[in-house]
C-alpha positions as CSV (number, residue, x, y, z in Angstrom):
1,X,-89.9,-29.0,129.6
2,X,-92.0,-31.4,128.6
3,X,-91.2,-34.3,126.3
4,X,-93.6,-34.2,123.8
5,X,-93.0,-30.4,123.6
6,X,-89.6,-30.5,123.0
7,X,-90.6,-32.7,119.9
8,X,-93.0,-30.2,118.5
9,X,-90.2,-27.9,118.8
10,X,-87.7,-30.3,116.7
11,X,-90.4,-30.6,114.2
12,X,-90.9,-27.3,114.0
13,X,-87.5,-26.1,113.7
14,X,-86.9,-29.2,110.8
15,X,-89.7,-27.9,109.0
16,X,-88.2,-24.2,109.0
17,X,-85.2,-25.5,107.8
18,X,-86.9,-27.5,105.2
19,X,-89.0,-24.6,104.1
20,X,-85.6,-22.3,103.5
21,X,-84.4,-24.6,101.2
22,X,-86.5,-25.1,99.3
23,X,-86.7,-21.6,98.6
24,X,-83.0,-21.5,98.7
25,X,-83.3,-24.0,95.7
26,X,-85.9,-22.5,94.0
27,X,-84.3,-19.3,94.0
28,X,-81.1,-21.0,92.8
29,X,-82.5,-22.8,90.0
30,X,-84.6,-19.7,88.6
31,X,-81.1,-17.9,88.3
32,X,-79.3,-20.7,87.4
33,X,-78.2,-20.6,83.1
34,X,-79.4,-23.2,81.2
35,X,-76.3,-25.0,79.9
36,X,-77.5,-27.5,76.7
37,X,-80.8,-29.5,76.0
38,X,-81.3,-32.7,73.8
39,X,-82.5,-32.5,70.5
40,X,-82.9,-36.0,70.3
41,X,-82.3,-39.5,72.5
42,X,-80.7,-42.3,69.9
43,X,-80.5,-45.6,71.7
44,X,-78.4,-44.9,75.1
45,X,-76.8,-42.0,73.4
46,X,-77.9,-38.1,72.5
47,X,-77.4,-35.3,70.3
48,X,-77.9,-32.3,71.5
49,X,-79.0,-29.0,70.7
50,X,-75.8,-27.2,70.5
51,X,-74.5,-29.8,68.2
52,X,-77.3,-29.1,66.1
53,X,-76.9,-25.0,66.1
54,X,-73.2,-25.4,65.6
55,X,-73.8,-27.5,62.0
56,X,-76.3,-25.5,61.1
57,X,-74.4,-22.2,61.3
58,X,-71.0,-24.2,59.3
59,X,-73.4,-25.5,56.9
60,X,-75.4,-22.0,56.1
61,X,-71.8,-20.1,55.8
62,X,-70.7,-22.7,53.4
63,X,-74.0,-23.0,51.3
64,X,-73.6,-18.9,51.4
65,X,-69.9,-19.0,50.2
66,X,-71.2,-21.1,47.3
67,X,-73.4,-18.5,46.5
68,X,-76.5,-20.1,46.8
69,X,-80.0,-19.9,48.8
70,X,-79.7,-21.4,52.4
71,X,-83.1,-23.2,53.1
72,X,-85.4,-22.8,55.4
73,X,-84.2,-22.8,59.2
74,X,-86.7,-25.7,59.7
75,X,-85.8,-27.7,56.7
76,X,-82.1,-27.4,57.7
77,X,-82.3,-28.3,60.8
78,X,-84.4,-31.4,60.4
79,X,-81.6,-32.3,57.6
80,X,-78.9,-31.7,60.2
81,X,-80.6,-33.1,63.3
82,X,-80.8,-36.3,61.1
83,X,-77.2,-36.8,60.1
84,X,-76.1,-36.1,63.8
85,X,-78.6,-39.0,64.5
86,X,-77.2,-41.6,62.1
87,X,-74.2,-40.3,62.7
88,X,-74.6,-41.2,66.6
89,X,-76.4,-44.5,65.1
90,X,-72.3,-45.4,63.5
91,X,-71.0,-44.5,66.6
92,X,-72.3,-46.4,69.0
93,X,-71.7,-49.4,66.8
94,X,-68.5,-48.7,66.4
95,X,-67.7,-48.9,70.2
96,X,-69.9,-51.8,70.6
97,X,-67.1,-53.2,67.8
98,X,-64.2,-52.0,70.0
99,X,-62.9,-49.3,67.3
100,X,-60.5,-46.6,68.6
101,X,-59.0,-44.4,66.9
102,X,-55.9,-43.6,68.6
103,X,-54.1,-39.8,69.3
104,X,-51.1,-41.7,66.9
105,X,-53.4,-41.8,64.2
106,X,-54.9,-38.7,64.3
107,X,-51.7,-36.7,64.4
108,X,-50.8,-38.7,61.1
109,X,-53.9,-37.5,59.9
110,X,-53.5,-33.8,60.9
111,X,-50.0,-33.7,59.8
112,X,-51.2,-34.5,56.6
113,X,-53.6,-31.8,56.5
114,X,-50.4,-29.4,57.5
115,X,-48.6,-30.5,54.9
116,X,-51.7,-30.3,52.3
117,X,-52.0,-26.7,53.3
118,X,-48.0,-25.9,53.6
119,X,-48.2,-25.2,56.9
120,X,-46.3,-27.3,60.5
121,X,-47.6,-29.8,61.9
122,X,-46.8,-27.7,65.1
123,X,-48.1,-24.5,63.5
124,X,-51.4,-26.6,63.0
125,X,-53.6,-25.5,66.3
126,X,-52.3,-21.4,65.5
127,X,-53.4,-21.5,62.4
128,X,-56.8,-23.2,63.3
129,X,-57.5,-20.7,65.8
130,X,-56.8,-17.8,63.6
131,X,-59.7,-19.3,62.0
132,X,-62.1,-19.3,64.9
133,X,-61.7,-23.1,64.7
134,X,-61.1,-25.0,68.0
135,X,-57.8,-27.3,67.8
136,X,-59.5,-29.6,70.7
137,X,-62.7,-29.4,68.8
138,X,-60.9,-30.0,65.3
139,X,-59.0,-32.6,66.5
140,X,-62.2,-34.7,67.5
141,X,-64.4,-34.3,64.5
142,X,-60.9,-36.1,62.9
143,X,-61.1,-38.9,65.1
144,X,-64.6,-39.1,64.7
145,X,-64.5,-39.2,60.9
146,X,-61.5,-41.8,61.0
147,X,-63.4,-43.9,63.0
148,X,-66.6,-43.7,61.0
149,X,-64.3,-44.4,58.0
150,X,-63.1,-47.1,59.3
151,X,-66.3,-49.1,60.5
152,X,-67.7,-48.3,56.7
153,X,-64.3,-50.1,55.7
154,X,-65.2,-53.0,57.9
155,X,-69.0,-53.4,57.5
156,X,-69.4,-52.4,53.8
157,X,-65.9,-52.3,51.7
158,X,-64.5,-55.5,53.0
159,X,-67.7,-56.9,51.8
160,X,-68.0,-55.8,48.5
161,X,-66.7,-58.2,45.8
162,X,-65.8,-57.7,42.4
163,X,-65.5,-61.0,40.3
164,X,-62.4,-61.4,37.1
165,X,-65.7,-61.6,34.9
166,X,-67.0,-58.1,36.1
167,X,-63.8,-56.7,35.4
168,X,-63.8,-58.8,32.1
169,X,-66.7,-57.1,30.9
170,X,-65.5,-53.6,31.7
171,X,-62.1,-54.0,30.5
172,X,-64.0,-55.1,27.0
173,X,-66.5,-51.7,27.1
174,X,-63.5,-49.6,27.4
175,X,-61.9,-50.8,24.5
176,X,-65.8,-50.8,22.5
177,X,-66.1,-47.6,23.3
178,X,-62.7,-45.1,24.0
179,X,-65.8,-42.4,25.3
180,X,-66.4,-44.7,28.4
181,X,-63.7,-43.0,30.1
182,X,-65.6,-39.9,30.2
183,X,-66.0,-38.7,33.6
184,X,-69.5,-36.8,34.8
185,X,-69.7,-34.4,37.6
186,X,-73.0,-35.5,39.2
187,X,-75.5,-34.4,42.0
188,X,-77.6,-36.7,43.4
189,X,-81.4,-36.9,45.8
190,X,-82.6,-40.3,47.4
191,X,-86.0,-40.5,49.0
192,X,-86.0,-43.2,51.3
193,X,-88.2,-46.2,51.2
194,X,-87.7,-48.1,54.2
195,X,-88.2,-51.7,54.1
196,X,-91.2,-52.1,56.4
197,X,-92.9,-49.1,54.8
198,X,-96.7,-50.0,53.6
199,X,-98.4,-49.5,50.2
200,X,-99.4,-46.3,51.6
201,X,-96.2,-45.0,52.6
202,X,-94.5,-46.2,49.1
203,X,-96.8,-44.3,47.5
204,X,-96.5,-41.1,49.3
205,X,-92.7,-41.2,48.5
206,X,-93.2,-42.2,44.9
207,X,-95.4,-39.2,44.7
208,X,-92.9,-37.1,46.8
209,X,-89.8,-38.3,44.3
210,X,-91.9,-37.1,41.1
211,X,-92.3,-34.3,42.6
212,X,-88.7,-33.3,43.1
213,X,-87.8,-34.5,39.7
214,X,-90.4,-32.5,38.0
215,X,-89.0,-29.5,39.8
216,X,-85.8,-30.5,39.1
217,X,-86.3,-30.8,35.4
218,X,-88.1,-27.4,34.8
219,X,-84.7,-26.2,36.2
220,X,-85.3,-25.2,39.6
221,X,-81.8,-25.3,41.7
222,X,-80.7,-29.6,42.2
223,X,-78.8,-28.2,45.3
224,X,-81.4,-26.7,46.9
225,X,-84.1,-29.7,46.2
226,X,-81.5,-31.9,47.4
227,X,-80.8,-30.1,50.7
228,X,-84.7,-29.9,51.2
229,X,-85.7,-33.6,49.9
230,X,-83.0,-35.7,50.0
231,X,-82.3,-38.7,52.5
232,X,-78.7,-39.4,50.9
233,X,-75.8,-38.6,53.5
234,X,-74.6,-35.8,51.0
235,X,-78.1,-33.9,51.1
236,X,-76.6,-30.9,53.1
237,X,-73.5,-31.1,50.5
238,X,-76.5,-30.3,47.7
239,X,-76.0,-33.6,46.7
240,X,-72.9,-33.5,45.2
241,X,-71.1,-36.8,44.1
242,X,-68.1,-35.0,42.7
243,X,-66.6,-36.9,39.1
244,X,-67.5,-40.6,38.1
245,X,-66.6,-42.4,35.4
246,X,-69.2,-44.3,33.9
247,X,-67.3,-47.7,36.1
248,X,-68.1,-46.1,39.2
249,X,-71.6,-45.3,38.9
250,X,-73.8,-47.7,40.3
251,X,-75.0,-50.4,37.9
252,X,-78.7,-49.3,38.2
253,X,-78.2,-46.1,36.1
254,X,-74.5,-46.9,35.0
255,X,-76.3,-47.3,30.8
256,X,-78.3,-44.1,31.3
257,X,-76.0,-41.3,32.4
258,X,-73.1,-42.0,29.7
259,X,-75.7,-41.5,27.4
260,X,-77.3,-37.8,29.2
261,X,-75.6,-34.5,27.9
262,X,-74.5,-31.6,31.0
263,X,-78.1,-30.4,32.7
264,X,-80.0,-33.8,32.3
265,X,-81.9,-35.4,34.7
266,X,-83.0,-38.6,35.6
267,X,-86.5,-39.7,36.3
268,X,-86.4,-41.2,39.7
269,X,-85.0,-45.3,39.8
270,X,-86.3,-47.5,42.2
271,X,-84.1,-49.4,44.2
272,X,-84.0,-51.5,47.6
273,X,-83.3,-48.2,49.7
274,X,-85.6,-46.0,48.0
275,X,-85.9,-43.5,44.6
276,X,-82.6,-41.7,42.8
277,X,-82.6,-39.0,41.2
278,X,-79.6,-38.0,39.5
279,X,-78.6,-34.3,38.0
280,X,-75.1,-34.6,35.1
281,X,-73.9,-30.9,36.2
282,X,-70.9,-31.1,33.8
283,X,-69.1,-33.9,31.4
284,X,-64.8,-33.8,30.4
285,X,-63.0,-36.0,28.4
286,X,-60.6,-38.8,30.7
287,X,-56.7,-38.4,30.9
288,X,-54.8,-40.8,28.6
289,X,-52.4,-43.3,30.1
290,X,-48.6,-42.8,29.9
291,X,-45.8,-44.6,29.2
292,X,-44.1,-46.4,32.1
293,X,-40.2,-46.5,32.1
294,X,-39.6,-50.1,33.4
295,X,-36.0,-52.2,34.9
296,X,-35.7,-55.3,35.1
297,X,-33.4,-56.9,37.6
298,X,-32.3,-59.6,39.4
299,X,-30.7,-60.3,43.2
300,X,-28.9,-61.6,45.8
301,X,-29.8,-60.9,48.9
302,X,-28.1,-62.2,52.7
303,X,-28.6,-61.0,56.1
304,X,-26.5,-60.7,59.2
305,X,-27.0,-62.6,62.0
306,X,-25.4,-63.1,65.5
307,X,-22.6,-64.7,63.5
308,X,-22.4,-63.0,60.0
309,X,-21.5,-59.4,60.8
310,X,-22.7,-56.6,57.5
311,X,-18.4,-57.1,56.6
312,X,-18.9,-60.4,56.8
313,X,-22.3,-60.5,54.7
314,X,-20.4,-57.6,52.2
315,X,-17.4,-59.9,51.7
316,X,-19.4,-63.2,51.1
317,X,-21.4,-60.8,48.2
318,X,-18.2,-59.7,46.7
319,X,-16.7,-63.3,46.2
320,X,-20.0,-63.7,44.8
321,X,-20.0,-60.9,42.3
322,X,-16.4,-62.0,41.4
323,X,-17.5,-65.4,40.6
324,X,-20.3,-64.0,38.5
325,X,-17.7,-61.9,36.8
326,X,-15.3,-65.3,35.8
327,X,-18.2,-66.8,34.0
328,X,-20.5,-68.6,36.6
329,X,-24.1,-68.3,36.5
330,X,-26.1,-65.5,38.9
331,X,-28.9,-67.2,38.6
332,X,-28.0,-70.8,39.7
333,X,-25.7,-69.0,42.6
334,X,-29.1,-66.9,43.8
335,X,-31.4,-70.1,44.1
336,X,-29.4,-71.4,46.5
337,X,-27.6,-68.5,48.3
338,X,-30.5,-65.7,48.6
339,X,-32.0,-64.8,51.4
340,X,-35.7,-63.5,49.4
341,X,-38.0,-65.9,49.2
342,X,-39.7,-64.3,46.7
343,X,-37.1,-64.3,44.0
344,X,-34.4,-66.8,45.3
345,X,-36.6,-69.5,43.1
346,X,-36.8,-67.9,40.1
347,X,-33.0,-67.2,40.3
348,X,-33.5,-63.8,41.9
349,X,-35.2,-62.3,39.1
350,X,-37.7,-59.6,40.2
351,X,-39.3,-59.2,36.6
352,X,-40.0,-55.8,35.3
353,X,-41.0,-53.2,37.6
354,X,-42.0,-49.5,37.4
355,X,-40.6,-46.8,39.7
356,X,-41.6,-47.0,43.2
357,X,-41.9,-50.7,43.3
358,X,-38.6,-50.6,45.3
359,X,-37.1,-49.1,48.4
360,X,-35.4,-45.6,47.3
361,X,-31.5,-47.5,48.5
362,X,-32.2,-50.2,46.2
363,X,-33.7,-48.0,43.5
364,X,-30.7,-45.8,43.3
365,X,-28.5,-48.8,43.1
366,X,-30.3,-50.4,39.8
367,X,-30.8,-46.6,38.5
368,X,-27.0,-46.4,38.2
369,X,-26.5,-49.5,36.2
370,X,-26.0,-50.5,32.4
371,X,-27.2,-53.5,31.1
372,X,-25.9,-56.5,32.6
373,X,-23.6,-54.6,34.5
374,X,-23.5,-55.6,38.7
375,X,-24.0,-53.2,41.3
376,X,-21.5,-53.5,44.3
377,X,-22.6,-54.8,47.6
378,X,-25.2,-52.4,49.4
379,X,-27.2,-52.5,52.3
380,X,-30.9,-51.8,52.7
381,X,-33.6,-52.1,55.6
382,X,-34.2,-55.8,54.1
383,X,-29.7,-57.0,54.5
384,X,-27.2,-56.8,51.9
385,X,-27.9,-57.1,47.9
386,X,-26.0,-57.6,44.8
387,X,-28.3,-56.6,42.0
388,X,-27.8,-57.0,38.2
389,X,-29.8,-55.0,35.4
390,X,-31.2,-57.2,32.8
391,X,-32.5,-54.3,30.7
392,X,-34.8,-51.2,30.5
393,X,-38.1,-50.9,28.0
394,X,-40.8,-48.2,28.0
395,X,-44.2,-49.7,28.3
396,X,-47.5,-49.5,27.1
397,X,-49.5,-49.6,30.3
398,X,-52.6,-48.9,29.6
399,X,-54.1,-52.4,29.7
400,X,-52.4,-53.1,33.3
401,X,-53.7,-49.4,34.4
402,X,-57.8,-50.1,33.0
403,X,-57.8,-53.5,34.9
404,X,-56.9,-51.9,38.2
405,X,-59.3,-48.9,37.5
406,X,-62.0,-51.4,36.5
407,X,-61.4,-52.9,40.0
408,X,-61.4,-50.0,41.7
409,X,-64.4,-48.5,40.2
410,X,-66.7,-51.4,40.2
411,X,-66.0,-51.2,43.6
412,X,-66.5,-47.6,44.5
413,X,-69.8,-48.0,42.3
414,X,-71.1,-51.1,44.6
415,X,-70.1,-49.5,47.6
416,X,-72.0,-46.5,47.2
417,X,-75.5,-48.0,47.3
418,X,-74.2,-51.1,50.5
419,X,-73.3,-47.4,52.1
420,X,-76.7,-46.3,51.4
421,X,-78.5,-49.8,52.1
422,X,-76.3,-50.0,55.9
423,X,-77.0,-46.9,56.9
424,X,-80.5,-46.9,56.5
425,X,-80.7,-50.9,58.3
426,X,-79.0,-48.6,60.7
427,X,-80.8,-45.9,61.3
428,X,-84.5,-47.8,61.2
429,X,-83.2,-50.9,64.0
430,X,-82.6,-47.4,66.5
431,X,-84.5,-46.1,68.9
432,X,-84.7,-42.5,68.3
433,X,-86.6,-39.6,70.0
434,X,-86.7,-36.2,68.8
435,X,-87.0,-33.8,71.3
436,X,-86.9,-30.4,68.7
């Protein structure tokens, strides 16, 4: 046979094979089952749609359950498909920062959602699936919102500072006015104004805010305005802040909403990351302080080493006591024979103290005491102890307890708009595109 038939023949017989498949593949791929599209490309990461239906379905059964409207499927899913996004956006930075949230942690986490609900730890992944809830599925969205939680912790809490003259100021308006500690249960809508936005744009959403506020005063439903309009991060939640006092609200409107009655509304506030609109659902009266039960005590404390032995330290502590005992001072024999740094200076006095401020070992020990009375040598996790009650009082607290709420709230109240501020810094420095 000729050569350059033999080639045709190849060629042939190549093409034939090509041809079949092709068709093969063809055929394949128009039976094949489509598995998952994107709804959206964020960066070098994606969301996709099945992420999207999934939170839309939770999120209608929960709005149902709290007997109220669900919105429109497009409105909802834009709402959703934009928390997934920003939600990606925290993700990606926090592997970029090198945050894990390890499978220690979570089971902390879950075991404390066991014992919340009365339930074992090991029971845990039954129970869920009696729910129609996925353990492995469950299990993630935990590690996810740990590890959201803590990059918020690092990029916006650790950050926020509260000066002794802040606290100054709100330890002097709760004692000006006792009705300060009124708490509101508030809802909340933020329009977005993004910091590049033009006069144009500003304008649109000034417009847009008005809007929502006018609605919202006539007494159309906040929950459903704020599911529709909102760009806060608890849109889909109706906007729901839960109870503030008046020290967590953020300074911006922390002088108007003490002064609103249940069913007010705010006209919308302008700050750097957009317009607020706030709704005061209900108000209740604060819980009064009580009384503290305080000891106060002071200690020796040794340890045991490779050459002190616990009888060894026990014995050395029971001379001790028996010196004490024959008139020689505890205090001069604990600053230069205890083993705490923290108290050995001051004679070993630990000053007064409510409960909890010691290990349950030593707190047993000083519970048992009368005044001035010794305890006899005991061992905790810390070494061996001799402990002496100086006395017992009942105090006033409240001062002490509105100094560390002041702290806490200015906080919580700063914190809240930084969140908002990040998040959108975020979400506008990523590349996003919607494919939905």
């Amino acid at each position: 046979m000729p050569l350059i038939l033999k080639r045709f023949l190849a060629l042939t017989a190549l093409l034939v094979a090509a041809t079949a498949a092709h068709s093969q593949s063809k055929e394949l791929s128009s039976t094949g089952v489509l598995l998952d599209r994107v709804a959206a490309v964020v960066n070098d990461g994606i969301v996709l749609r099945s992420d999207v239906e999934t939170q839309m379905q939770t999120i209608s059964e929960r709005i149902q359950q709290q007997g109220q409207q669900v919105p429109p499927r497009n409105v909802l899913r834009q709402q959703v498909l934009e928390r997934l996004v920003v939600q990606e956006v925290q993700m990606q930075r926090a592997d970029r920062l090198g945050i894990k949230v390890s499978d220690e942690m979570v089971n902390q986490a879950l075991a404390e959602v066991a014992q919340r609900n009365k339930i074992k730890f090991s029971d845990l992944p039954q129970v869920l699936e009696q729910q129609g809830v996925d353990y492995r599925a469950y299990r993630d969205e935990i590690r996810r919102e740990m590890t959201l939680q803590i990059l918020r912790q690092r990029d916006v809490l650790s950050r926020v500072y509260v000066s002794p003259r802040e606290v100054d100021q709100c330890m002097a308006k709760h004692k000006a006015s006792p009705g300060s500690d009124n708490e509101f249960n508030l809802a909340h809508i933020l329009v977005a104004i993004p910091s590049t936005a033009t006069e144009q744009q500003v304008a649109e959403r000034t417009a847009r805010a008005q809007g929502v506020y006018e609605r919202a005063r006539k007494g159309e439903d906040f929950a459903q305005l704020a599911i529709a309009y909102s760009d806060s991060g608890t849109a889909l939640e109706g906007g729901a802040l839960g109870w503030r006092k008046a020290a967590q609200l953020p300074s911006f409107v922390s002088d108007r909403i003490p002064a609103m009655h249940a069913g007010d509304v705010t006209e919308p506030i302008r700050t750097p990351s957009g317009l607020h609109i706030f709704k005061v659902l209900e108000i209740r009266g604060a819980q009064q302080a009580a009384l503290v039960s305080q000891v106060h005590a002071r200690h020796i404390l040794m340890k045991t080493t490779e050459i002190a032995d616990d009888e060894t330290v026990r014995q050395k502590l029971a001379n001790i006591r028996s010196r004490v005992e024959k008139g020689e001072s505890f205090e001069a024999i604990a600053s230069v024979t205890s083993e705490d740094p923290g108290s050995a200076a001051n004679g070993g006095d630990l000053g007064w103290v409510g409960p909890g401020t010691f290990v349950p070992e030593f707190e047993k020990q000083v519970d048992a005491l009368n005044d001035n009375e010794m305890s006899q040598p005991f061992k905790t996790q810390y070494g061996w102890h001799l402990v002496q009650l100086l006395g017992r009082r009942t105090y006033d607290a409240s001062e002490d307890l509105t100094r560390n709420k002041c702290v806490v709230q200015l906080r919580e109240a700063r914190a809240d708009e930084e969140t908002e501020i990040w998040l959108r810094r975020l979400r506008d420095e990523a590349f996003v595109d919607y494919r939905m």
